[in-house]
C-alpha positions, 0 to 999 in steps of 0.5 A, a space after each residue: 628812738 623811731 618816731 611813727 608819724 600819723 598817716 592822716 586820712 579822711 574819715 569815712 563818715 565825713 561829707 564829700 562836700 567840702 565842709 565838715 571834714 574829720 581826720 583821723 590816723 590809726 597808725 600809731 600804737 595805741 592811741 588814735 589821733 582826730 582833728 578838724 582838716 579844715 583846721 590841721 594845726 588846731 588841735 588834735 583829740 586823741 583816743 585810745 582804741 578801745 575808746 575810738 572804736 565805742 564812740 565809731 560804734 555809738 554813732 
């Protein structure tokens, strides 16, 4: 079985001052991982990508 591992990267709406850091990796096949950079082994929400891509439009 290949394992993709999620390629991280900082979400475009985060501040660039160091404080409310989002990251997100969209590399895996139908869902789309969140989590706190502050916090990596805190938890991870997890979207589909219909669903990510409604609540990046709700902004």
């Amino acid at each position: 079985m290949d394992l993709i591992e999620p390629r991280w990267r900082t979400a475009s709406r985060s501040s660039n001052n160091g404080g409310d850091c989002v990251e997100v990796a969209d590399n895996l096949p139908g869902r789309v991982l969140v989590r706190d950079s502050k916090d990596r082994t805190g938890g991870t929400l997890s979207f589909t990508p219909d669903a990510w891509r409604a609540f990046v439009a709700a902004r």
